[in-house]
Biopython code that builds the backbone (N, CA, C, O; Angstrom):
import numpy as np
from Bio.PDB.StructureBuilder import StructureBuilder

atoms = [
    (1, "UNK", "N", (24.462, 6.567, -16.545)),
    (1, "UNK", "CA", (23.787, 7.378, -15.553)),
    (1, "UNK", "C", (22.560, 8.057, -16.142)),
    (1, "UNK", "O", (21.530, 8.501, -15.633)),
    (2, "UNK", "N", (23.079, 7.978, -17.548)),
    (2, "UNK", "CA", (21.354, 9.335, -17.897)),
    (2, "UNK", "C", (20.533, 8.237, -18.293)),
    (2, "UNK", "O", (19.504, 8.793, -18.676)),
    (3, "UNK", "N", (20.325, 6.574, -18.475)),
    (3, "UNK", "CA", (19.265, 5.842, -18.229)),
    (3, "UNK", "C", (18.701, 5.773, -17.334)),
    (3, "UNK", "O", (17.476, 5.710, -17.429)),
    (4, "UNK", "N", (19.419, 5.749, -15.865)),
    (4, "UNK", "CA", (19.057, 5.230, -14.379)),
    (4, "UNK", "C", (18.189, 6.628, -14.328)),
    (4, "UNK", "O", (17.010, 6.391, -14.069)),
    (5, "UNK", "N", (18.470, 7.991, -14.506)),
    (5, "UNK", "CA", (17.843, 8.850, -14.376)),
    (5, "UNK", "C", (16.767, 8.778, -15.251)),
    (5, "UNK", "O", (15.628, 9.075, -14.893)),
    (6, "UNK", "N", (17.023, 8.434, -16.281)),
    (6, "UNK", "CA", (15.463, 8.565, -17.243)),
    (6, "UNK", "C", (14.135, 7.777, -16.908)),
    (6, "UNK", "O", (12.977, 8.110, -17.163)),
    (7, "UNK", "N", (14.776, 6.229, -16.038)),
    (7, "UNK", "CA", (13.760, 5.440, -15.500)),
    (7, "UNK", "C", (13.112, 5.520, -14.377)),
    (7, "UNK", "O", (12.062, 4.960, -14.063)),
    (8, "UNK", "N", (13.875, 6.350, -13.681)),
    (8, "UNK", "CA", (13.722, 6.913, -12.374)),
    (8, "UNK", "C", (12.768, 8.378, -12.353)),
    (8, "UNK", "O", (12.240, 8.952, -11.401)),
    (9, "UNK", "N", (12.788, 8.688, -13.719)),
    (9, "UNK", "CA", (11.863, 9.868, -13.466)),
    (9, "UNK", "C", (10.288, 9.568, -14.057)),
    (9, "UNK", "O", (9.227, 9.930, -13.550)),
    (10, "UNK", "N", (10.477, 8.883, -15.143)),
    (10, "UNK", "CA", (9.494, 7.599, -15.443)),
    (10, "UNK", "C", (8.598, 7.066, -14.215)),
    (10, "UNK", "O", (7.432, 7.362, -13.957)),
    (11, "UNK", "N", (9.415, 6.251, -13.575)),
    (11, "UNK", "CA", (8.583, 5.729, -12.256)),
    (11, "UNK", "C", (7.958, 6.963, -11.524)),
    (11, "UNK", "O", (6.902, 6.632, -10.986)),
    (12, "UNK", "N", (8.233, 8.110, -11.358)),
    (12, "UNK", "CA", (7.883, 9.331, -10.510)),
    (12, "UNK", "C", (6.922, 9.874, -10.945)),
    (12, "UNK", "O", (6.134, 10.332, -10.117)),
    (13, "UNK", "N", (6.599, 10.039, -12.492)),
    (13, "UNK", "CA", (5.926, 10.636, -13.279)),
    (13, "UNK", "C", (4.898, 9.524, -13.148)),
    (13, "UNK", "O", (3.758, 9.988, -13.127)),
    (14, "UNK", "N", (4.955, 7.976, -13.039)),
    (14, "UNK", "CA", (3.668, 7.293, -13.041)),
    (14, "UNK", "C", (2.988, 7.047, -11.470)),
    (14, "UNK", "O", (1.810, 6.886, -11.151)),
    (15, "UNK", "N", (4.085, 7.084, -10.735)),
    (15, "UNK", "CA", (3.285, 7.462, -9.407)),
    (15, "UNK", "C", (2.565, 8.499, -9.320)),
    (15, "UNK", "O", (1.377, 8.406, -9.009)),
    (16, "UNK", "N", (3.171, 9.705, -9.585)),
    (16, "UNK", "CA", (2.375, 10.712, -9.500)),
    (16, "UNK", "C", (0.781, 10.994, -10.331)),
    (16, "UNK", "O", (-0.141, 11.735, -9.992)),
    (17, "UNK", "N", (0.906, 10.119, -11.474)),
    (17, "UNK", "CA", (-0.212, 10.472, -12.377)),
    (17, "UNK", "C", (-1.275, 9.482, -11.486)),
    (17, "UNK", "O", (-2.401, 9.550, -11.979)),
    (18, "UNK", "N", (-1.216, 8.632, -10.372)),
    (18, "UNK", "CA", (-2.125, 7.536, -9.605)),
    (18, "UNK", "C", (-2.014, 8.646, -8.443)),
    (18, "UNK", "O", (-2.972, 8.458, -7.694)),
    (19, "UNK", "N", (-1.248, 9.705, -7.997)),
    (19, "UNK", "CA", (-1.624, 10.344, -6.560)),
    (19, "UNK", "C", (-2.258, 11.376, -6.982)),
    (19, "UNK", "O", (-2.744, 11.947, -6.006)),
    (20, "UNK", "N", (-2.559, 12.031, -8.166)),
    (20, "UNK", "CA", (-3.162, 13.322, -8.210)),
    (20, "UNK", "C", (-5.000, 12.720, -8.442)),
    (20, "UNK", "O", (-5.869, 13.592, -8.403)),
    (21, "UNK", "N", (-5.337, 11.544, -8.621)),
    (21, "UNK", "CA", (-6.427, 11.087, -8.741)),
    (21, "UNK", "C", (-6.959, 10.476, -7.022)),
    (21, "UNK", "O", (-8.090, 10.551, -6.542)),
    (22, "UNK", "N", (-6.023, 10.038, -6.547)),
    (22, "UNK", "CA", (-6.597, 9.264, -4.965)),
    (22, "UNK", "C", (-5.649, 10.170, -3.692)),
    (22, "UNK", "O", (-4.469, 10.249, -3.353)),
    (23, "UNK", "N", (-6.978, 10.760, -3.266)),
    (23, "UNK", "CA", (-6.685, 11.423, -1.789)),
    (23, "UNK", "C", (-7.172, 11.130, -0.727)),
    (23, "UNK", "O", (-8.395, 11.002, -0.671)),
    (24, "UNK", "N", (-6.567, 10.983, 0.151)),
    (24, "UNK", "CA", (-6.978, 9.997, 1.333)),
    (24, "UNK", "C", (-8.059, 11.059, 2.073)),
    (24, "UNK", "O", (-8.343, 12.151, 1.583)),
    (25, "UNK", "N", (-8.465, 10.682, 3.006)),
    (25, "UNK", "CA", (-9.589, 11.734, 4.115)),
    (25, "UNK", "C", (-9.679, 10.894, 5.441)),
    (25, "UNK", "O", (-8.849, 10.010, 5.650)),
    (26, "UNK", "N", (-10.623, 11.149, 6.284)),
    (26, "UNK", "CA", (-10.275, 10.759, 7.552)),
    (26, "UNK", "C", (-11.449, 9.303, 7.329)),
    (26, "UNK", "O", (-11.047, 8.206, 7.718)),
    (27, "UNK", "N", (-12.241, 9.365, 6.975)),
    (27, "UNK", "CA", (-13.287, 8.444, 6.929)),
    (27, "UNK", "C", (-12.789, 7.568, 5.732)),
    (27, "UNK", "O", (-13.174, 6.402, 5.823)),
    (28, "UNK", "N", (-11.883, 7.899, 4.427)),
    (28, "UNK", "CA", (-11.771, 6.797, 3.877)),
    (28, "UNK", "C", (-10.100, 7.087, 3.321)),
    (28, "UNK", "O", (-9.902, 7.360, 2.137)),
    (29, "UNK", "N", (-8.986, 6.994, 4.294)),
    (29, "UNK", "CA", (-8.009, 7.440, 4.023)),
    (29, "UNK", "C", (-6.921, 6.327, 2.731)),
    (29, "UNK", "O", (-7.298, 5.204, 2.397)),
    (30, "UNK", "N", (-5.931, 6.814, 2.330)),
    (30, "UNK", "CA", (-5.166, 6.238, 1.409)),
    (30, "UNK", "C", (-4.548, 5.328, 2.219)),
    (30, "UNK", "O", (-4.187, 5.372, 3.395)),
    (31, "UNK", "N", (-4.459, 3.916, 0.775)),
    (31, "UNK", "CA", (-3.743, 3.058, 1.403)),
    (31, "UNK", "C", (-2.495, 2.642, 0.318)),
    (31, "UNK", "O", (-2.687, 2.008, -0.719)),
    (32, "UNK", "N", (-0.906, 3.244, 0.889)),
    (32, "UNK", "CA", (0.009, 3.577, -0.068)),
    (32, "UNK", "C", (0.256, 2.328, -0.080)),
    (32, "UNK", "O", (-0.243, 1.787, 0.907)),
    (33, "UNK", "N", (1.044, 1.308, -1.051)),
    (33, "UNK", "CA", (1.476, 0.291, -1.313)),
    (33, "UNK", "C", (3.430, 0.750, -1.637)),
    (33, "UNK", "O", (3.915, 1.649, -2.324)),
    (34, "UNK", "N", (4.002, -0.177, -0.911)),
    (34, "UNK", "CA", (5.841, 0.333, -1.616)),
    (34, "UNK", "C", (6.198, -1.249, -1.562)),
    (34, "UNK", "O", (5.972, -2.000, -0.613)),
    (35, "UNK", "N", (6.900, -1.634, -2.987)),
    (35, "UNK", "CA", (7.247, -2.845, -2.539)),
    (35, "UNK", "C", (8.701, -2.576, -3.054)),
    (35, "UNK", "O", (8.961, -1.639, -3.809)),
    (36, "UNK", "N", (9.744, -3.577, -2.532)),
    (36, "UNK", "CA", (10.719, -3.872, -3.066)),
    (36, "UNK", "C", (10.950, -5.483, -3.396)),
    (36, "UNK", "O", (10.056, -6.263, -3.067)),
    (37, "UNK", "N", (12.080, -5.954, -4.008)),
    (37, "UNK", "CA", (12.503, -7.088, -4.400)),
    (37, "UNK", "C", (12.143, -7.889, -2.864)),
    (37, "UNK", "O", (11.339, -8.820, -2.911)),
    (38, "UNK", "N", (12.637, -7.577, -1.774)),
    (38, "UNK", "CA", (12.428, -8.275, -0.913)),
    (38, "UNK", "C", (11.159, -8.023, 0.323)),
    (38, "UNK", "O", (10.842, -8.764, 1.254)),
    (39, "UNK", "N", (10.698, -6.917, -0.013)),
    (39, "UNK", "CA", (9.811, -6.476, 1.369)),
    (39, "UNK", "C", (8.420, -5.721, 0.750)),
    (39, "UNK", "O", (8.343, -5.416, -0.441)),
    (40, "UNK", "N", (7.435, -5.487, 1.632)),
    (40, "UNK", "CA", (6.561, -4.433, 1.308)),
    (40, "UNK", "C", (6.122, -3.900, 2.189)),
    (40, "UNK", "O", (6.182, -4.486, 3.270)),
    (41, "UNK", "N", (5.601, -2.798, 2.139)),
    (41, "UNK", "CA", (5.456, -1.512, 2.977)),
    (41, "UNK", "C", (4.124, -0.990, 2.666)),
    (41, "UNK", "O", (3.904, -0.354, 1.636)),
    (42, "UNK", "N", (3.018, -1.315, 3.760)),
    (42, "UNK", "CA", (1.552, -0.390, 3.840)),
    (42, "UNK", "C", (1.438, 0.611, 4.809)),
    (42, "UNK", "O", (1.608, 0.471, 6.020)),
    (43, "UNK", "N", (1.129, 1.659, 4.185)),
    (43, "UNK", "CA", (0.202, 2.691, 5.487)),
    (43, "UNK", "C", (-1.162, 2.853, 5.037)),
    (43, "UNK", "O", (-1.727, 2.554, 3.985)),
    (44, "UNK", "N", (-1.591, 3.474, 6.246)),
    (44, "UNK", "CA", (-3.121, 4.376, 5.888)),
    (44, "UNK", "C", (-2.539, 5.613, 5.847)),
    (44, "UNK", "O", (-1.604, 5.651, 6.647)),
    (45, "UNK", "N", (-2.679, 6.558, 5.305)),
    (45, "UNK", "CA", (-2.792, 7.951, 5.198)),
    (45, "UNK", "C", (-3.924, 9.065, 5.140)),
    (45, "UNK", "O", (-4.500, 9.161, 4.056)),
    (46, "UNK", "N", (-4.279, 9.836, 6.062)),
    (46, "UNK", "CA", (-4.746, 10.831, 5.404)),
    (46, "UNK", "C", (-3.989, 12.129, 5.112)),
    (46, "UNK", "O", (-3.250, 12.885, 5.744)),
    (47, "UNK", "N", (-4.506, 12.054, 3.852)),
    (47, "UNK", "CA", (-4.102, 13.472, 3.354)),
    (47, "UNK", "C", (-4.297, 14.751, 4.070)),
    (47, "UNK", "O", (-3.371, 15.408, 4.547)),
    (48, "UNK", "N", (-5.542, 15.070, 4.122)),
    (48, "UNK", "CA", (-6.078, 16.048, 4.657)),
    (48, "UNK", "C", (-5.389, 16.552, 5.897)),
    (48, "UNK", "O", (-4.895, 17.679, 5.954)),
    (49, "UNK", "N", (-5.367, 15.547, 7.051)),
    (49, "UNK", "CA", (-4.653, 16.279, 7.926)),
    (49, "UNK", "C", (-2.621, 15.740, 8.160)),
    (49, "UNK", "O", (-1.798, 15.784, 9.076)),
    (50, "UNK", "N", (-2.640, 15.414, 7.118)),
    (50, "UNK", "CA", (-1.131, 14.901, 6.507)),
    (50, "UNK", "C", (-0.367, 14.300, 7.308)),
    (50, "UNK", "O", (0.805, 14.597, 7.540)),
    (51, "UNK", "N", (-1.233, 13.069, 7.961)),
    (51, "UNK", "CA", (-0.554, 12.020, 9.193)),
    (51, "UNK", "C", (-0.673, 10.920, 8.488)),
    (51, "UNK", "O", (-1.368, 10.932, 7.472)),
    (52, "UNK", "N", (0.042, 9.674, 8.940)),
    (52, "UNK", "CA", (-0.615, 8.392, 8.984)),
    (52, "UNK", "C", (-0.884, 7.911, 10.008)),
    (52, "UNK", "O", (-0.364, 8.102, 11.107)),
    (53, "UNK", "N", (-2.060, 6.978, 9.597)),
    (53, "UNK", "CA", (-2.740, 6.368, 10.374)),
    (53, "UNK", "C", (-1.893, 4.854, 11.075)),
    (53, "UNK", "O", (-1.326, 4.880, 12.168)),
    (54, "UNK", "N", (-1.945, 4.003, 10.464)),
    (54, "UNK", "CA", (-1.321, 3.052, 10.775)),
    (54, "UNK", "C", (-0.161, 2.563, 9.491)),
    (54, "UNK", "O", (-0.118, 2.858, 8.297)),
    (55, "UNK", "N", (0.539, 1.868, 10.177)),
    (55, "UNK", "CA", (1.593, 1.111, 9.045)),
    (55, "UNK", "C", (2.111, -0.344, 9.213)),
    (55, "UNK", "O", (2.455, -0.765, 10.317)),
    (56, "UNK", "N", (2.143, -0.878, 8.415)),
    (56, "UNK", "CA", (2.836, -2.061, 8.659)),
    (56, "UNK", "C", (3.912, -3.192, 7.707)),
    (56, "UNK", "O", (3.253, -3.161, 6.667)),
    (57, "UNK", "N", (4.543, -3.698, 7.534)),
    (57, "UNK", "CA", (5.294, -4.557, 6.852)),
    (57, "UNK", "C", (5.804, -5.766, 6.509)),
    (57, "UNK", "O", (5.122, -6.634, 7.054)),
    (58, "UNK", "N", (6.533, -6.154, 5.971)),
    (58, "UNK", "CA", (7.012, -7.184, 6.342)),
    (58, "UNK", "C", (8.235, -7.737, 6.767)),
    (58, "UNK", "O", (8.585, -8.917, 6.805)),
    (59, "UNK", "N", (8.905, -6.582, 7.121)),
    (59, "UNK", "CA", (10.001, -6.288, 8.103)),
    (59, "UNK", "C", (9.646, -6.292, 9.514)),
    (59, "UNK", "O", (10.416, -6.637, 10.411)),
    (60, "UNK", "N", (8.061, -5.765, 9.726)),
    (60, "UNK", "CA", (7.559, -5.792, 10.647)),
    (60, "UNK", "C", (7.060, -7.032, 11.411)),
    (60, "UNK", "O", (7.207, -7.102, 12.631)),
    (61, "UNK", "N", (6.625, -7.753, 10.886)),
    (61, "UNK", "CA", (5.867, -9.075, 10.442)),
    (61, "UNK", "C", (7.018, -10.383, 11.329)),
    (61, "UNK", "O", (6.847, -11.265, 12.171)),
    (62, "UNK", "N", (7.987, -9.931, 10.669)),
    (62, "UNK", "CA", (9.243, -10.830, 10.645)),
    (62, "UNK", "C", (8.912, -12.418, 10.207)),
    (62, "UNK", "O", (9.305, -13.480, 10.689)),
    (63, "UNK", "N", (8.048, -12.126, 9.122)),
    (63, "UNK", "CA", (7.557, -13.171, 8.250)),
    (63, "UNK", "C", (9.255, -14.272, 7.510)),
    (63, "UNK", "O", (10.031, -13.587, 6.845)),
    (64, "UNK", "N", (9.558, -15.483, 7.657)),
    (64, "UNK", "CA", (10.363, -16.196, 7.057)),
    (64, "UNK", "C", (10.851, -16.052, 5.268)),
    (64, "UNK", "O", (12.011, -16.162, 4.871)),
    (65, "UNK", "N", (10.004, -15.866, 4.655)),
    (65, "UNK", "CA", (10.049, -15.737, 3.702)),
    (65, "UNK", "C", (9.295, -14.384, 2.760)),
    (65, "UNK", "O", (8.168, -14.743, 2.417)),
    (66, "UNK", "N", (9.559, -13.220, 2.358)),
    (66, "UNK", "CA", (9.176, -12.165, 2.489)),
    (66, "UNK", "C", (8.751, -11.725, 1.368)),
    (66, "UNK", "O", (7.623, -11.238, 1.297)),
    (67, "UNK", "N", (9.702, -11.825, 0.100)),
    (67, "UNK", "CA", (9.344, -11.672, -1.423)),
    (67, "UNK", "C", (8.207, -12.648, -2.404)),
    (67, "UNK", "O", (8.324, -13.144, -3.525)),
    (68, "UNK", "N", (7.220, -12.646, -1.518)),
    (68, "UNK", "CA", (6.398, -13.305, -2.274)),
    (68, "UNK", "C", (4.827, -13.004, -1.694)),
    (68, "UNK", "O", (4.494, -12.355, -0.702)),
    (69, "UNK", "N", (3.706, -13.964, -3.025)),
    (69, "UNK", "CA", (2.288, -13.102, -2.562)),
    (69, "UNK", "C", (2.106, -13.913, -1.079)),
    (69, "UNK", "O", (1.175, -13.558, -0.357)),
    (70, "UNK", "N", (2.746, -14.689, -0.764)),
    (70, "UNK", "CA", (1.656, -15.430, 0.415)),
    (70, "UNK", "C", (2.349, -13.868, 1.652)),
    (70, "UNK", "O", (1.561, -13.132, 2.245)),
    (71, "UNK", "N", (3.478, -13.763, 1.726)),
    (71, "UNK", "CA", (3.860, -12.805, 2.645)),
    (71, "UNK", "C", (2.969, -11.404, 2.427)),
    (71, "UNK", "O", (2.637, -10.910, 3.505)),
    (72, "UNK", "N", (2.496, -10.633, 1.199)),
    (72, "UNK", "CA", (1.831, -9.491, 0.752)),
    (72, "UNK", "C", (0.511, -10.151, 1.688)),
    (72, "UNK", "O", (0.186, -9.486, 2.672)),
    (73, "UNK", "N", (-0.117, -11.205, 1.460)),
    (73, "UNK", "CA", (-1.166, -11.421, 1.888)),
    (73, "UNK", "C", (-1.231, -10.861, 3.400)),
    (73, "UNK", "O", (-2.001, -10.023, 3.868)),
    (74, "UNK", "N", (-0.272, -11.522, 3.973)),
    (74, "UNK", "CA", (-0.098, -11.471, 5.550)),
    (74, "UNK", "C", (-0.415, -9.644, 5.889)),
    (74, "UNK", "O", (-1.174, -8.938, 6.554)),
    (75, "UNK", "N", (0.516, -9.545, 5.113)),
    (75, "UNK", "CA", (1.028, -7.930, 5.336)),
    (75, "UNK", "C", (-0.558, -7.122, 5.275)),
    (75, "UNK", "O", (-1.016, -6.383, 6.146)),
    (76, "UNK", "N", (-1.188, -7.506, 4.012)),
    (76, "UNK", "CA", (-2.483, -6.802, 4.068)),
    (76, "UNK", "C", (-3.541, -7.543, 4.726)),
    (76, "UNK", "O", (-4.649, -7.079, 4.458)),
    (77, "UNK", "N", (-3.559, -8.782, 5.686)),
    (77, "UNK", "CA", (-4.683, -9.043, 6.527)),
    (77, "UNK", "C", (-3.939, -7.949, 7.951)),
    (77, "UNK", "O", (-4.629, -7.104, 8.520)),
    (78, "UNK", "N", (-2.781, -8.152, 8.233)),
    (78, "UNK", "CA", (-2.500, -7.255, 9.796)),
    (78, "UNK", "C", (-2.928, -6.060, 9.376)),
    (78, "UNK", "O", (-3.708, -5.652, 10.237)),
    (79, "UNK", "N", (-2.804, -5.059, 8.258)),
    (79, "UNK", "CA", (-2.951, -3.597, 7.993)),
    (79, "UNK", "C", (-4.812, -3.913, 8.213)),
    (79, "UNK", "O", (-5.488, -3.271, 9.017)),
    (80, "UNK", "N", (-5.249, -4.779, 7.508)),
    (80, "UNK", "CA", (-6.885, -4.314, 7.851)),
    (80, "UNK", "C", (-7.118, -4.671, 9.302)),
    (80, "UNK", "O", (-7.912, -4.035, 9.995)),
    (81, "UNK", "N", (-6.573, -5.466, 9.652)),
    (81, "UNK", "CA", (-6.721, -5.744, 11.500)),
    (81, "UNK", "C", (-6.993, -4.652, 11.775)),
    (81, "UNK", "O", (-8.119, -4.248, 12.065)),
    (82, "UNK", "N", (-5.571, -3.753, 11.698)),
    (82, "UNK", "CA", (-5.177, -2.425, 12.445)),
    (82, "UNK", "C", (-6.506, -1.511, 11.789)),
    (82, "UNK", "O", (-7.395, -1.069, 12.518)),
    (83, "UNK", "N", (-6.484, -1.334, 10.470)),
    (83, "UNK", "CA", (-7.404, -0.262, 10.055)),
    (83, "UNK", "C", (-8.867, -0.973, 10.709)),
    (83, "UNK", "O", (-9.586, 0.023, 10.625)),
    (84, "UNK", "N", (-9.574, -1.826, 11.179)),
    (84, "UNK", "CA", (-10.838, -2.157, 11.574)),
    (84, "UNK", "C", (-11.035, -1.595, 13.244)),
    (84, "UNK", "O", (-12.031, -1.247, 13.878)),
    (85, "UNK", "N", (-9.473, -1.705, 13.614)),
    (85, "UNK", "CA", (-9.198, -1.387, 14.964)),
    (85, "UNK", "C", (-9.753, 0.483, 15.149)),
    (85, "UNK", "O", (-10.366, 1.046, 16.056)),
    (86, "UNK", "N", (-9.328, 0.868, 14.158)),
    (86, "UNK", "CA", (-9.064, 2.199, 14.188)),
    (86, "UNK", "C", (-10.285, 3.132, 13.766)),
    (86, "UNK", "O", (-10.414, 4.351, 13.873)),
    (87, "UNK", "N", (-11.498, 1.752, 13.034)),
    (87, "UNK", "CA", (-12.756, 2.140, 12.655)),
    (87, "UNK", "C", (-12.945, 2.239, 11.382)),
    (87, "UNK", "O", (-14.120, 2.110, 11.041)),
    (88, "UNK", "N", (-11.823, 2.516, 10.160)),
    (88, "UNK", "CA", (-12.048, 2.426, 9.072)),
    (88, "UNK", "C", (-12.549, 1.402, 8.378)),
    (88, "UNK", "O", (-12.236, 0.251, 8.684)),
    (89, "UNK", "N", (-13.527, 1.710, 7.188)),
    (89, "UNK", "CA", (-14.387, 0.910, 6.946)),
    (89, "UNK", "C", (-14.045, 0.711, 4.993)),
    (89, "UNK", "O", (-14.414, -0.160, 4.204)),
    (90, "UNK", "N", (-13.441, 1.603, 4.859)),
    (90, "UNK", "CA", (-13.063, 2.347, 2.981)),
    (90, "UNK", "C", (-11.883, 2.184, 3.249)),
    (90, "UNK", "O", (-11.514, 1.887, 4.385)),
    (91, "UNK", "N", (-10.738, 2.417, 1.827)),
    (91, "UNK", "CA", (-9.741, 3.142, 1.852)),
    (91, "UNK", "C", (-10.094, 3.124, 0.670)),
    (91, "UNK", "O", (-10.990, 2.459, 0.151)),
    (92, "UNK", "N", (-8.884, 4.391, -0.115)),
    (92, "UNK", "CA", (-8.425, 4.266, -1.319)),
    (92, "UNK", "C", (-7.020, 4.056, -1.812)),
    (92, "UNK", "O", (-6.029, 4.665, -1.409)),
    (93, "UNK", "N", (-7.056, 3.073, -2.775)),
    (93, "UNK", "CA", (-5.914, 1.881, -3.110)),
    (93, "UNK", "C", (-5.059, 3.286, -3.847)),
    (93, "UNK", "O", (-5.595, 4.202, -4.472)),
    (94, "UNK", "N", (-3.419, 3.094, -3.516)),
    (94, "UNK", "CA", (-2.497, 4.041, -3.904)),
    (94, "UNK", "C", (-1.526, 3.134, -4.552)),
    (94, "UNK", "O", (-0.537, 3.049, -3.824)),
    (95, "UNK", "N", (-1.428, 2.566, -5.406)),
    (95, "UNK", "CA", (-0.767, 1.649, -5.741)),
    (95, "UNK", "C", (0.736, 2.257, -6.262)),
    (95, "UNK", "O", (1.420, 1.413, -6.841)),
    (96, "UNK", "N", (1.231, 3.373, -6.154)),
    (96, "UNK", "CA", (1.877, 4.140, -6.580)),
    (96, "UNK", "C", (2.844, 3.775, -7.633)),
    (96, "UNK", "O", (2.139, 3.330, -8.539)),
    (97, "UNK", "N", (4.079, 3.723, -8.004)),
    (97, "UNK", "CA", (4.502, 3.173, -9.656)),
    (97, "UNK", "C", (4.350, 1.581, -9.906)),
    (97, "UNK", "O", (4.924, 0.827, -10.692)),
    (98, "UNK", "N", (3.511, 1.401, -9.085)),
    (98, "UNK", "CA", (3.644, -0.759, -9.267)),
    (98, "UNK", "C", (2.580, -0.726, -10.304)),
    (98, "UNK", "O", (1.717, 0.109, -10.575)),
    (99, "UNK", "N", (2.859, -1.740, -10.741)),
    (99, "UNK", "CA", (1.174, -2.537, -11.734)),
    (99, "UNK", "C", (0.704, -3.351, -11.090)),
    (99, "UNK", "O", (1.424, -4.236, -10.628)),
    (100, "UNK", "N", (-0.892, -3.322, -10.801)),
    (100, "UNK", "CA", (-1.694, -3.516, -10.089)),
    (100, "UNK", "C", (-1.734, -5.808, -10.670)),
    (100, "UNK", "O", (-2.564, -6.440, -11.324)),
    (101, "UNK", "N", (-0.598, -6.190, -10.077)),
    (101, "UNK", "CA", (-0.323, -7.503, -10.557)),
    (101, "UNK", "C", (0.375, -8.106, -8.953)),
    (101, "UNK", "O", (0.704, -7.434, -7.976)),
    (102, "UNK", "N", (0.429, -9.476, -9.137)),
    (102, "UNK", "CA", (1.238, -10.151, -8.313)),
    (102, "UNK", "C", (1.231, -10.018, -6.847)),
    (102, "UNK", "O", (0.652, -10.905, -6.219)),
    (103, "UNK", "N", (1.852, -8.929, -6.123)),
    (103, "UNK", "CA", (2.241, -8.966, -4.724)),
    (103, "UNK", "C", (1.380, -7.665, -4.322)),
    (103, "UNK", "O", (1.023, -7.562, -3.148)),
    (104, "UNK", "N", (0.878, -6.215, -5.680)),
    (104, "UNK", "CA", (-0.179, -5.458, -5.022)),
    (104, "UNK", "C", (-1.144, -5.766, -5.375)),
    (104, "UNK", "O", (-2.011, -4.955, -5.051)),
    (105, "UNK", "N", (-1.610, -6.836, -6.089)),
    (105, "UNK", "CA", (-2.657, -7.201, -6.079)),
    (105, "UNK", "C", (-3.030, -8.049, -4.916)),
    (105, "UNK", "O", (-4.242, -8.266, -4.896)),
    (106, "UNK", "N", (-2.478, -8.505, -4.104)),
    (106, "UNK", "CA", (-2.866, -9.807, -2.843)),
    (106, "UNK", "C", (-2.990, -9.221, -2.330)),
    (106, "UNK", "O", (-4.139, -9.345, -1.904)),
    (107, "UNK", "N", (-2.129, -7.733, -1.561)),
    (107, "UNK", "CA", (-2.914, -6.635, -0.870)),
    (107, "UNK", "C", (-4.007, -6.443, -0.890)),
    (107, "UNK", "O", (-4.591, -7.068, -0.005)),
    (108, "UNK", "N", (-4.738, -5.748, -1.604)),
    (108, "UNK", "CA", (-5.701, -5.332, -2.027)),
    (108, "UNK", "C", (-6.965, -6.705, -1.792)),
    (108, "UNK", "O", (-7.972, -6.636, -1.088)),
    (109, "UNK", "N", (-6.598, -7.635, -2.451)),
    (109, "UNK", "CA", (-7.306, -8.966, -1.881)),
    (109, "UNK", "C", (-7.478, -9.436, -1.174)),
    (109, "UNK", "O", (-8.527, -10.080, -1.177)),
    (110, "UNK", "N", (-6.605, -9.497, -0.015)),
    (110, "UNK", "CA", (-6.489, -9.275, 1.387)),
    (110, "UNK", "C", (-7.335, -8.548, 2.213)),
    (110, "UNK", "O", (-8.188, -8.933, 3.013)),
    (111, "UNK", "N", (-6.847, -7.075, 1.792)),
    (111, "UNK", "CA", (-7.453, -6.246, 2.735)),
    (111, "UNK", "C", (-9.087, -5.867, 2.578)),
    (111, "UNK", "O", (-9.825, -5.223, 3.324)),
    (112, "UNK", "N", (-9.343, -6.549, 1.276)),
    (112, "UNK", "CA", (-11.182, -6.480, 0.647)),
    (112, "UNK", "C", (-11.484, -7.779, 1.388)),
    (112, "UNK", "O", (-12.435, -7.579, 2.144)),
    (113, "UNK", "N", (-10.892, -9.446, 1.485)),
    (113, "UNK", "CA", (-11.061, -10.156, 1.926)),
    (113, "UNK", "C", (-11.948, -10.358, 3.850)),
    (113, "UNK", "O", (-12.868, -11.117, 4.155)),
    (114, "UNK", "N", (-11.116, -9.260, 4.839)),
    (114, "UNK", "CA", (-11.139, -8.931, 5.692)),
    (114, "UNK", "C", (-12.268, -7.713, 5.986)),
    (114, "UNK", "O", (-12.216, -7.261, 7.130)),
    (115, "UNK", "N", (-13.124, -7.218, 5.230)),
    (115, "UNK", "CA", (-14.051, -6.397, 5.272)),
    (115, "UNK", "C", (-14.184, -5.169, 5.140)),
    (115, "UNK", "O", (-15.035, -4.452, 5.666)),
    (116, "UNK", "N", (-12.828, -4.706, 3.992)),
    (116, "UNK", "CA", (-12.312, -3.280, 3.954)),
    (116, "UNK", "C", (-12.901, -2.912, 2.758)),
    (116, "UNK", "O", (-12.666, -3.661, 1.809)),
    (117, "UNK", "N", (-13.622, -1.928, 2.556)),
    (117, "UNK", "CA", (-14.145, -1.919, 1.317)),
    (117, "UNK", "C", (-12.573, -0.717, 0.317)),
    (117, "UNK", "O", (-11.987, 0.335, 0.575)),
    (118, "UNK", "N", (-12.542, -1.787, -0.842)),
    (118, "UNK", "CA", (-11.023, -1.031, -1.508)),
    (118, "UNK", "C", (-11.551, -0.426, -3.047)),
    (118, "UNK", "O", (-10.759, 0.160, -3.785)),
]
sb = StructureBuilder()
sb.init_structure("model")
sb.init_model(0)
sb.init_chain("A")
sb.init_seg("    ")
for serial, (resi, resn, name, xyz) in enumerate(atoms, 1):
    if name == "N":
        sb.init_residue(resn, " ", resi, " ")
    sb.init_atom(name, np.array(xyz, "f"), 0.0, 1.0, " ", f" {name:<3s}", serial, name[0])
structure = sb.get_structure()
């Protein structure tokens, strides 16, 4: 138990050291990244007035095959759909304890792909 806790505070401590640098705003709000073994999870956020904007997934999606980059891709062309819908033109990338590799990186490629400046 006092490993699971030690890695677990690890991961918290490196998210946090990526959220005290990127704050979302209304004109170029945060774009959080959460992945798990099987799914991933985008919002827009702004900070400032401490809503989100849009969200989407791949639970949402109801994509066939889910743990992989072609599904991340999907996930981050619908989130820039929505964010182009909504007028945003920026975000800033929140990649929170992930390494900027594999499934948050296609995000991000994605959503720059589609005309989001990241």
């Amino acid at each position: 138990m006092k490993a699971q806790k030690r890695l677990a505070k690890r991961r918290q401590d490196r998210a946090y050291r990526v959220r005290k640098r990127v704050r979302g705003t209304a004109e170029r709000p945060r774009l959080s990244v959460h992945r798990t073994a099987l799914h991933v999870w985008l919002q827009l956020i702004d900070d400032e007035a401490g809503r989100t904007l849009c969200a989407t997934s791949t639970k949402a999606l109801d994509l066939p095959k889910t743990a992989n980059v072609a599904a991340a891709k999907s996930v981050g062309e619908d989130l820039a759909r929505k964010a182009l819908a909504l007028g945003v033109k920026a975000v800033c990338f929140d990649r929170g304890a992930f390494q900027y590799h594999g499934r948050v990186k296609a995000v991000a490629d994605a959503v720059r792909a589609a005309g989001i400046s990241v």
